[in-house]
C-alpha positions in Angstrom: 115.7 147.0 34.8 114.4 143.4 34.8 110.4 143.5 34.4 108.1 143.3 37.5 106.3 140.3 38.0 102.4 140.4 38.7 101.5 140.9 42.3 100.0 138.2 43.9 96.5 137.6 46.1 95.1 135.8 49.0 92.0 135.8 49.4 91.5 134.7 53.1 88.4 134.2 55.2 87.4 133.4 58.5 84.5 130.7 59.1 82.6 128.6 61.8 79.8 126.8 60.4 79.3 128.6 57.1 78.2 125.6 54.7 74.9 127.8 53.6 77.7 130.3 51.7 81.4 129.5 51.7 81.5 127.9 48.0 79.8 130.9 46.3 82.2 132.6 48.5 85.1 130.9 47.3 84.3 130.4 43.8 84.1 134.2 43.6 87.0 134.9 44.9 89.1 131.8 43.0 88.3 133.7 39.8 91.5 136.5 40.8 92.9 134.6 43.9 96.3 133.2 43.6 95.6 131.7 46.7 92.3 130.7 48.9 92.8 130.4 52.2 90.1 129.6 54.9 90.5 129.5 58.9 88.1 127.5 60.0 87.3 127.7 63.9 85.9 124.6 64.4 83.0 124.2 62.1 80.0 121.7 63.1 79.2 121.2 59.4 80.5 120.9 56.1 82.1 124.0 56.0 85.9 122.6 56.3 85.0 119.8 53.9 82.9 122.0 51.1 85.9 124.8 51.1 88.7 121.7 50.6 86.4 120.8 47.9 86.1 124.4 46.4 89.9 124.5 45.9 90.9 126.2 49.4 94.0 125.6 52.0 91.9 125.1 55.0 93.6 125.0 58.4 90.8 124.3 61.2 91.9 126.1 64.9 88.9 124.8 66.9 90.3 126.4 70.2 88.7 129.9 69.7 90.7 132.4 71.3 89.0 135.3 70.0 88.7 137.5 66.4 92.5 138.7 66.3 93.9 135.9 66.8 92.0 134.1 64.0 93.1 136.8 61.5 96.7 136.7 63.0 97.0 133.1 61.9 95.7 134.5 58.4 98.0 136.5 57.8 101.2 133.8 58.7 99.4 131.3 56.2 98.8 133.6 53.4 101.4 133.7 50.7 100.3 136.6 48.3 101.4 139.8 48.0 98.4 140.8 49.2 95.8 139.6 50.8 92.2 140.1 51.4 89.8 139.7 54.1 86.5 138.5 53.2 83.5 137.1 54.8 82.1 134.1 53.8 78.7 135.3 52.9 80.0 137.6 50.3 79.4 136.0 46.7 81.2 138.8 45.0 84.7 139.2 45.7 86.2 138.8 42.7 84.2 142.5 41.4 84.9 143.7 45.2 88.8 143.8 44.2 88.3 144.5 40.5 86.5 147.4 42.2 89.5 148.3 44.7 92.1 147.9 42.2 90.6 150.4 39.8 90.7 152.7 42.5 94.3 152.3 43.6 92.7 150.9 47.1 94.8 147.5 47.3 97.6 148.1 44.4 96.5 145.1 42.4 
């Protein structure tokens, strides 16, 4: 039997105006991500242009058509085996998933 690669993880995140914490956000999270993906809903400040600069895909959907869709569009842009869902005030999501994955939660 051929060995198993290493699961992958997206680390995706929803944002609309979140300059004040989106790069401790991201630079957490780019620590175990494979891949950092933020869907931005029209931001007002720097937030597109700071999470670019942090090292995330960043796909801006200005036309708000409510919370599910958002994540929806998520999920068809994420490439990792798994992915997860974090706000962009949370500073520590790289120890959140070290966390789950210790406890079976996510698989990693």
């Amino acid at each position: 039997m051929p060995p198993r690669l290493a699961a992958t993880l997206t680390v995706a995140v929803l944002s609309h105006n979140e300059a004040a914490g989106i790069e401790a956000c991201l630079r957490s999270a780019a620590a175990i991500a494979d891949q950092l993906l933020v869907i931005d809903s029209g931001s007002s400040d720097a937030t597109a242009l700071l999470a670019r600069a942090a090292g995330a895909e960043v796909l801006e959907y200005a036309d708000w058509q409510g919370f599910a869709v958002q994540r929806t569009r998520q999920l068809q842009h994420a490439r990792g085996d798994y992915v997860f869902f974090s706000r962009c005030r949370r500073s520590d999501v790289a120890g959140v998933c070290a966390g789950a994955a210790s406890h079976r939660a996510i698989g990693l």
